[in-house]
Backbone as numpy.savetxt, mean C-alpha at the origin, in Angstrom:
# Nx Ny Nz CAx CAy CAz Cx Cy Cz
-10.67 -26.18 -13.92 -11.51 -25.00 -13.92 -10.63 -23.76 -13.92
-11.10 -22.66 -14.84 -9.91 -21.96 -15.25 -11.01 -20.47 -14.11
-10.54 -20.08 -13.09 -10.59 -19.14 -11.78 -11.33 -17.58 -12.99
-12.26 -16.84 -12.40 -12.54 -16.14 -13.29 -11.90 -14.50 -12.39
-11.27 -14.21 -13.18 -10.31 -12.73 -12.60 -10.77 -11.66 -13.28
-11.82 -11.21 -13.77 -12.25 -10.26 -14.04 -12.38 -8.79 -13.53
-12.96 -9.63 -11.99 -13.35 -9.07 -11.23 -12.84 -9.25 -9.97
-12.75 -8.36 -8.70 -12.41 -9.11 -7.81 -13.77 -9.22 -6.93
-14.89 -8.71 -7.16 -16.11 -9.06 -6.77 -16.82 -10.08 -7.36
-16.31 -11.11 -7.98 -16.78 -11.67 -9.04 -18.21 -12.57 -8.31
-19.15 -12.93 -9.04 -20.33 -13.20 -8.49 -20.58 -15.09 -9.01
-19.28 -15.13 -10.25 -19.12 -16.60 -10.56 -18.26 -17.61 -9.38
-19.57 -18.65 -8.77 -18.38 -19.45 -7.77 -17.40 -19.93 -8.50
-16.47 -20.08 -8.03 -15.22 -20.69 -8.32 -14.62 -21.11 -7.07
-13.40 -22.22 -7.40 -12.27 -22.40 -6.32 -11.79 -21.42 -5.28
-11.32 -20.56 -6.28 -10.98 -19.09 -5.44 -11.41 -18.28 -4.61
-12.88 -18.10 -5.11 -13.54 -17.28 -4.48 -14.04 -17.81 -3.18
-14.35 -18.87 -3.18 -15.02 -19.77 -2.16 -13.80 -20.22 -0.55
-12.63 -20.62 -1.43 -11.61 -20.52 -0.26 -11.59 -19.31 0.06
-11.10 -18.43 -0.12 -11.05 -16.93 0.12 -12.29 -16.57 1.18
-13.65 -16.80 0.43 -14.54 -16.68 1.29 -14.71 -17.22 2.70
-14.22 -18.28 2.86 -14.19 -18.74 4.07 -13.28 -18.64 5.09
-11.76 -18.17 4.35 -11.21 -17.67 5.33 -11.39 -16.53 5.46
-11.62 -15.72 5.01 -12.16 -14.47 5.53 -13.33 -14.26 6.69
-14.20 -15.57 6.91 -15.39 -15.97 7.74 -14.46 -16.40 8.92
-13.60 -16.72 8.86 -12.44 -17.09 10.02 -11.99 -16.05 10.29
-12.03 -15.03 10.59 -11.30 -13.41 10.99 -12.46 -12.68 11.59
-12.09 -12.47 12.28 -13.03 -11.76 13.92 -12.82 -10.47 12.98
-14.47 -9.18 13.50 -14.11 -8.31 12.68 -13.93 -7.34 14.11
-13.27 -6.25 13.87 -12.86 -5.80 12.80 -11.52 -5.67 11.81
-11.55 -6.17 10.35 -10.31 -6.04 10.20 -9.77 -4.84 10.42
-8.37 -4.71 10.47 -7.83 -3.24 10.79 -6.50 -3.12 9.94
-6.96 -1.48 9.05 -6.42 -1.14 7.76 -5.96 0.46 8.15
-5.05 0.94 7.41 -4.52 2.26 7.83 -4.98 3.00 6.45
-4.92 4.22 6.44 -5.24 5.11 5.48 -4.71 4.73 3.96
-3.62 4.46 3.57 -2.80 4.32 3.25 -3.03 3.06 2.13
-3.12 2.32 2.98 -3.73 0.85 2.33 -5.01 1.22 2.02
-6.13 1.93 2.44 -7.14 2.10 2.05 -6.93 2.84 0.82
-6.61 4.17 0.75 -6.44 4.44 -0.72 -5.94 3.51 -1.86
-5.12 2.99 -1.52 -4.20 1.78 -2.55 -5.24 1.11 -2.89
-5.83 0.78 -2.42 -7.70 -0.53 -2.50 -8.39 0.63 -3.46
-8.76 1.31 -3.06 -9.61 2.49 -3.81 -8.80 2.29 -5.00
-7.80 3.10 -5.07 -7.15 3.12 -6.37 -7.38 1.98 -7.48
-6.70 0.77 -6.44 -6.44 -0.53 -7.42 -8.38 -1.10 -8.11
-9.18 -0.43 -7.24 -10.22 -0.68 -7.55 -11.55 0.30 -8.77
-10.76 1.45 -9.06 -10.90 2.37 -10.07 -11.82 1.92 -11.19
-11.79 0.54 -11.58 -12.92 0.15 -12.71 -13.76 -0.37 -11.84
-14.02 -0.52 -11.04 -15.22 -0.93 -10.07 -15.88 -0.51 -9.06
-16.41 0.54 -9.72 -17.30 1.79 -8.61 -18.16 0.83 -6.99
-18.75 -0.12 -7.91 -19.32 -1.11 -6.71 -18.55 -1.42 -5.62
-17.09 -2.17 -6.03 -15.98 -2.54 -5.00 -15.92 -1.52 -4.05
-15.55 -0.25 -4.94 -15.14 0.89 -3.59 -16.20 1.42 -2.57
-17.51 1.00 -3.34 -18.61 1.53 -2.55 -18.68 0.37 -1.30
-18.45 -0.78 -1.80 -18.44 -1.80 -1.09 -17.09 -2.07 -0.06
-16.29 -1.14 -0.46 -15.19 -0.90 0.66 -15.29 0.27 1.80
-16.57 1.32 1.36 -17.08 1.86 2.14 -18.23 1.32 3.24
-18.83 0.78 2.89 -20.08 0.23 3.40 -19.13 -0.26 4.29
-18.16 -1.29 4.22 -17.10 -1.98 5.14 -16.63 -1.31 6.83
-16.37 -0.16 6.29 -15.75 1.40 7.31 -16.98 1.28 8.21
-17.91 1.70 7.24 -18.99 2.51 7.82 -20.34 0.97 8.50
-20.07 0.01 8.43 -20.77 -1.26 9.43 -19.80 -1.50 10.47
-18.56 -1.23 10.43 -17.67 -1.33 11.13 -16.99 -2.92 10.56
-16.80 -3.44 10.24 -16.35 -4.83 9.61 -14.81 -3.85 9.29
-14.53 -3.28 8.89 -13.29 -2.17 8.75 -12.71 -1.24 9.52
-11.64 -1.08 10.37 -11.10 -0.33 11.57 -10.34 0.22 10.98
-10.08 1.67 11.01 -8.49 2.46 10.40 -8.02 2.76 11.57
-6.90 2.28 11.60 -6.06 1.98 12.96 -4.86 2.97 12.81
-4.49 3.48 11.97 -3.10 4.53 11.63 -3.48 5.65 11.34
-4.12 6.69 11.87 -4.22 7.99 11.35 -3.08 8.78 11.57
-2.25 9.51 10.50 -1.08 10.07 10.54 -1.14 11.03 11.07
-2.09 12.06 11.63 -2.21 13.14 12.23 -1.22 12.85 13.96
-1.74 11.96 14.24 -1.76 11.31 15.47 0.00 10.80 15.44
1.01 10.59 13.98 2.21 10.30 14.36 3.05 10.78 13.87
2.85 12.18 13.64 3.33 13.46 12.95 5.12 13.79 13.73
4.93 13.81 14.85 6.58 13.61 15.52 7.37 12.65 14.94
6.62 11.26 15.66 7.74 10.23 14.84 7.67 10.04 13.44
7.13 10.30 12.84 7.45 10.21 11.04 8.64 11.72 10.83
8.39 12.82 11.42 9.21 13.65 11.59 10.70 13.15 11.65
10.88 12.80 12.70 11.98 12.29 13.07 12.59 11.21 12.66
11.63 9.89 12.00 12.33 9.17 11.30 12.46 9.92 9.96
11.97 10.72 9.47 12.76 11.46 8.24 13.68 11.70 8.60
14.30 12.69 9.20 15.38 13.22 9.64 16.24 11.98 9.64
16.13 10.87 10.38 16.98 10.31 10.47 17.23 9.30 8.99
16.58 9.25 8.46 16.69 8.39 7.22 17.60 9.59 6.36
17.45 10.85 6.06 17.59 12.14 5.37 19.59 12.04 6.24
19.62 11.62 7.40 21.05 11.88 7.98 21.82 10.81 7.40
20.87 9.47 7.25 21.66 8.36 6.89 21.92 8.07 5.23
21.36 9.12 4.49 21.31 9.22 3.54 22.84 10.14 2.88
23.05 11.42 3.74 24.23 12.21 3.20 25.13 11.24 3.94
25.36 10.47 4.95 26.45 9.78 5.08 26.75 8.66 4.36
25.80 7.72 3.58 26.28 7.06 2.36 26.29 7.74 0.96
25.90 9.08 1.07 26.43 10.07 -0.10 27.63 10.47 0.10
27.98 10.59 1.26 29.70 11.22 1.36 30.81 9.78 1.42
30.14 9.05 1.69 30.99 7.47 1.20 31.08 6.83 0.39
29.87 7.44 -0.67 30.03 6.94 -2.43 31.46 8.10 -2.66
31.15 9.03 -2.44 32.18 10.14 -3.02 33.34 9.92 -2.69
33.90 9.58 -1.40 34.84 9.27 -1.18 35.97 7.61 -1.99
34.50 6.93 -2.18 35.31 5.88 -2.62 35.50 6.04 -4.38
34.32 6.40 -4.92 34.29 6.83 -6.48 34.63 7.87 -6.86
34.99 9.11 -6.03 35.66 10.10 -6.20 34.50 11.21 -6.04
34.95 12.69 -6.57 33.89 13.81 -6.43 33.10 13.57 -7.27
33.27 13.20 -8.29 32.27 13.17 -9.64 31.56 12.32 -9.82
30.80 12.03 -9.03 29.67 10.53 -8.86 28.63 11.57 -9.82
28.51 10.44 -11.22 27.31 10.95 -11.90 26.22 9.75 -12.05
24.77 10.00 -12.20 24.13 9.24 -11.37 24.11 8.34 -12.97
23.93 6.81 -12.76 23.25 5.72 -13.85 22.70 5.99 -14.96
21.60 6.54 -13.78 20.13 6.96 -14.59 19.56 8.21 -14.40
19.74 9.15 -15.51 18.79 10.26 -15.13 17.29 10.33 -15.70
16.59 11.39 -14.42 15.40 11.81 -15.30 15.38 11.67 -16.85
15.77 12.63 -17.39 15.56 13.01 -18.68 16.56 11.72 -19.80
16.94 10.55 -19.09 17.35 9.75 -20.33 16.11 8.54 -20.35
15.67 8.17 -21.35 15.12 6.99 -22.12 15.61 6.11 -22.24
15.02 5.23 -21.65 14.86 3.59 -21.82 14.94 3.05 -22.97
């Protein structure tokens, strides 16, 4: 039986859908999703107005928890920038040092594939 992927709401039983379905019946709700991943779903779901409506309905019965609101971790994302941004010019000043001053990059913007 060849799985029908059309859709990911698809309404034809199949293998797939049916395992899937049931483990998903095995998961206490609410699942819990961050902003983030929710847009990505929205997005990836763009030809299927139903899906996303149906990813709302989800939020809003509660079967869906957004557990990461970034407002709320505005310091530490702060600060792990910074620190990613520090660890960044110190393996920039250790390419230079070992390849010399004139590190020119691979790949630029403006060249074609």
């Amino acid at each position: 039986m060849i799985p029908d992927r059309s859709s990911p709401f698809s309404t034809e039983p199949n293998a797939i859908t049916a395992g899937l379905r049931s483990r998903v019946e095995e998961i206490e709700a609410p699942l819990l999703v961050c902003e983030p991943v929710l847009t990505e779903a929205l997005y990836l779901l763009a030809r299927y107005p139903r899906a996303q409506d149906a990813l709302f309905e989800l939020l809003q019965n509660g079967a869906l928890s957004i557990v990461f609101r970034i407002e709320e971790h505005v310091g530490a994302l702060r600060r792990l920038l910074q620190k990613v941004s520090r660890l960044t010019d110190v393996a920039g000043r250790r390419l230079r040092r070992t390849y010399g001053r004139d590190l020119r990059p691979a790949c630029r913007p403006d060249t074609r594939f």
